[in-house]
C-alpha positions in Angstrom: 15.6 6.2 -91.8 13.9 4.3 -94.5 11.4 1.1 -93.5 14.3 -0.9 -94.7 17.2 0.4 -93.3 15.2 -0.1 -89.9 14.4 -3.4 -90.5 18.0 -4.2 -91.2 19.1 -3.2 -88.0 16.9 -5.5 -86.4 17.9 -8.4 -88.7 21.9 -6.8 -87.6 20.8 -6.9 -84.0 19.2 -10.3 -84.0 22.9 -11.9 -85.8 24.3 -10.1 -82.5 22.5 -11.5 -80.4 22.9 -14.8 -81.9 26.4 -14.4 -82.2 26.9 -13.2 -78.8 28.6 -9.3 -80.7 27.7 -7.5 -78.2 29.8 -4.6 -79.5 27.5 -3.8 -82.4 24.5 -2.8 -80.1 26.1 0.7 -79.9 26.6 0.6 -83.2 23.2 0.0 -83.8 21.0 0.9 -80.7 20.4 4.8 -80.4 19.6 6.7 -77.2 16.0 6.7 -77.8 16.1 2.9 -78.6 13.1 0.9 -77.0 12.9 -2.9 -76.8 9.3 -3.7 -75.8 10.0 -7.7 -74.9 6.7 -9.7 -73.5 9.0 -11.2 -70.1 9.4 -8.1 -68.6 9.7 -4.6 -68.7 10.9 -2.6 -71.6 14.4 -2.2 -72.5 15.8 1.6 -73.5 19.1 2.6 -75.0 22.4 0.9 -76.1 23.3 0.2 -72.2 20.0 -1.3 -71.7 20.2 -4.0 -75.0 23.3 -4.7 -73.7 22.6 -5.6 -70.4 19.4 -7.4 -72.1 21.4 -9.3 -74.6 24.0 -10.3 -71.7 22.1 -11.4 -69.4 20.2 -13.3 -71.8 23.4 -15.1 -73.0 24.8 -16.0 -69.8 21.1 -17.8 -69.0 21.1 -19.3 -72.3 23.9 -19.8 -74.2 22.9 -21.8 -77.2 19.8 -19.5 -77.4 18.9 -18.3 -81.1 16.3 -16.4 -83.0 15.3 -17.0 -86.1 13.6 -14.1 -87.7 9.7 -15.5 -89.6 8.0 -11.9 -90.3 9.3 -8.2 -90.1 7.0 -5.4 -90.4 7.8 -2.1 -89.7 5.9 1.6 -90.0 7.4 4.6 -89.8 9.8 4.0 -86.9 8.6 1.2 -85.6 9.4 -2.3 -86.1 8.0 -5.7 -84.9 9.2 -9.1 -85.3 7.5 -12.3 -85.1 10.1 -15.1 -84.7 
């Protein structure tokens, strides 16, 4: 996948989470996804972001990101928000 095509499935996965769609993350989350989140340990797969968005709803329901930066290289991406 291109640099932007990968960042466009993290802005698509941040709207989900915002939204509360958790259907999309297995649209959008591959086997070999990793989530590598500062408040805990990482997060693999579409079962994993699904648990991690859930769980993160239920706590916080209101919660929302706003994306400030994207950078990505090669398949990598990092998102200051």
């Amino acid at each position: 996948m291109s640099l932007a095509e990968n960042k466009a499935i993290v802005r698509q996965l941040t709207n989900a989470f915002n939204e509360g769609d958790l259907d999309v993350v297995d649209e959008l989350a591959t086997s070999d996804f990793v989530l590598h989140h500062p408040l805990g340990e990482d997060v693999h797969g579409p079962a994993g972001l699904r648990s991690f968005f859930a769980t993160f709803r239920q706590a916080m329901p209101d919660m929302r990101h706003a994306i400030q930066q994207i950078l990505a290289e090669g398949d990598v991406v990092a998102v200051r928000r």
